[in-house]
C-alpha positions in Angstrom: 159.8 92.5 114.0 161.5 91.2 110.7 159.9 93.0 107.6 160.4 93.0 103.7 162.7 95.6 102.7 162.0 96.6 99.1 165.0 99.0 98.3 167.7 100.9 100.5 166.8 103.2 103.4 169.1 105.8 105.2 168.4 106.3 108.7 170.1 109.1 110.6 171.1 109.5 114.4 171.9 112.3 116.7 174.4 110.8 118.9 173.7 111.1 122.7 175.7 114.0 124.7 177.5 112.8 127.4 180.3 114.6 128.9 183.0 111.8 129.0 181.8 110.9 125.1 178.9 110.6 123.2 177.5 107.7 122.7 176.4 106.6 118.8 173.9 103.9 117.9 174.2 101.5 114.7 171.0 99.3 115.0 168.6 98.1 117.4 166.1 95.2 117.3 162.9 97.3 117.5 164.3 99.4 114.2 162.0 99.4 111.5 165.2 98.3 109.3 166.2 95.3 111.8 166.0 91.9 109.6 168.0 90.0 112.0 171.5 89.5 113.3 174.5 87.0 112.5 177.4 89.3 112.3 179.2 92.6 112.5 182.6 93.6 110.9 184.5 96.5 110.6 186.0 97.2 106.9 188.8 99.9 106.4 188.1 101.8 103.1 191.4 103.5 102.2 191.2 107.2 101.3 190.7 107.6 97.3 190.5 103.0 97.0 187.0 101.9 95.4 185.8 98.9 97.1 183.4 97.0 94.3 181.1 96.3 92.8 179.3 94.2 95.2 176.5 92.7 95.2 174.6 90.4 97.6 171.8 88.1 96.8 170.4 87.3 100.4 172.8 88.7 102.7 170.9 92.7 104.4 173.8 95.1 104.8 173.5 97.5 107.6 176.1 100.0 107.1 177.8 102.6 109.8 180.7 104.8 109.2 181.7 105.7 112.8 185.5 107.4 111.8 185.8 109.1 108.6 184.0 109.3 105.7 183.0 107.3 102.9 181.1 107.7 99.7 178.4 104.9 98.7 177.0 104.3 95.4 174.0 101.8 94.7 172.9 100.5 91.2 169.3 98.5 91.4 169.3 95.1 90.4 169.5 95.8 86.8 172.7 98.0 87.3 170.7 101.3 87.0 171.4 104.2 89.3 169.5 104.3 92.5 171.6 106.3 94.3 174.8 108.0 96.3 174.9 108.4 100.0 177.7 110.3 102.4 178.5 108.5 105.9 180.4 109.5 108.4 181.4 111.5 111.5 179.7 114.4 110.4 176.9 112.7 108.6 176.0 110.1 111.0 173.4 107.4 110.2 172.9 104.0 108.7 172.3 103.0 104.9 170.2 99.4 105.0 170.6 97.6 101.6 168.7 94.7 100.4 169.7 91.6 98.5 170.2 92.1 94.8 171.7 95.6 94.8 175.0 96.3 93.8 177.2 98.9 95.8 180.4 100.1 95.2 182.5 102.6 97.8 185.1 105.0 98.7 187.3 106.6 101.5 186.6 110.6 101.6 189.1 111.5 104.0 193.0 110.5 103.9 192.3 109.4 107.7 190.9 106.6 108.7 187.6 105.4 107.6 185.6 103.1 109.1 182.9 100.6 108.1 180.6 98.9 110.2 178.5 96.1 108.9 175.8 94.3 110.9 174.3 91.8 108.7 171.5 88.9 108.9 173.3 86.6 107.3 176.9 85.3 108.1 179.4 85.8 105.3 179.5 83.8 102.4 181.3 83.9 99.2 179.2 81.9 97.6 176.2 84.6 98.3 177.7 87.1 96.7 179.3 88.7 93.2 182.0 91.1 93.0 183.5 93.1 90.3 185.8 94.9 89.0 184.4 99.0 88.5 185.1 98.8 84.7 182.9 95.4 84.4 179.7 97.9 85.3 178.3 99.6 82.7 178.3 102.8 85.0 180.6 105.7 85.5 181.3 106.4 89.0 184.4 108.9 88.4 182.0 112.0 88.1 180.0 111.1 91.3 183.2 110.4 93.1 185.6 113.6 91.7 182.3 115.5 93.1 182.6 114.2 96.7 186.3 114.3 96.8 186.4 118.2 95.2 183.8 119.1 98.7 
């Protein structure tokens, strides 16, 4: 059930009541989004820390935030603004991102917060570029004093 993806999706759950906890999906194989499986990992993003830019060039990110809540920004291949996306607890759901976008992010809450990745591809530095925020042509302190002032 592998398709193309073309540009990132958000896809939103309602978690499943269940008395003694509810239960919370990340992905499943018959998700329109599902491109495969090779790993998962779990990232800390530190309250107020930017983690990026990032960007991958095969590698489909599949990202949960199950605790906390973190701020994503994505810039299309030619380091335009696609667009910013809230995660978390309250805001439960899954951003997909194709290869060749870049994606920088931030801890919302001075608790934890937690990043799940389920990827297609094992990690692989060589797959991927990082940067520092100020070697982007993009300003991401108004998008983030926005989320942080909520």
């Amino acid at each position: 059930m592998v398709r193309e993806l073309i540009e990132p999706e958000i896809t939103y759950f309602n978690p499943i009541k269940n008395k003694k906890g509810n239960i919370f999906h990340a992905l499943k194989y018959t998700d329109k989004t599902f491109n495969g499986f090779e790993e998962a990992y779990f990232s800390e993003v530190n309250f107020r820390d930017i983690k990026g830019w990032k960007q991958h060039t095969e590698m489909i990110l599949n990202l949960v935030v199950p605790v906390g809540k973190i701020l994503f920004v994505i810039l299309d291949p030619n380091k335009k603004f696609y667009g910013e996306y809230v995660l978390g607890e309250n805001n439960y759901g899954r951003l997909t991102i194709p290869p060749g976008y870049w994606l920088a992010f931030i801890g919302l809450t001075n608790k934890r917060n937690l990043l799940l990745n389920v990827s297609n591809l094992l990690h692989d530095p060589n797959e991927q570029y990082n940067c520092s925020v100020e070697m982007v042509d993009f300003d991401l302190f108004p998008i983030i004093r926005k989320h942080l002032e909520q």
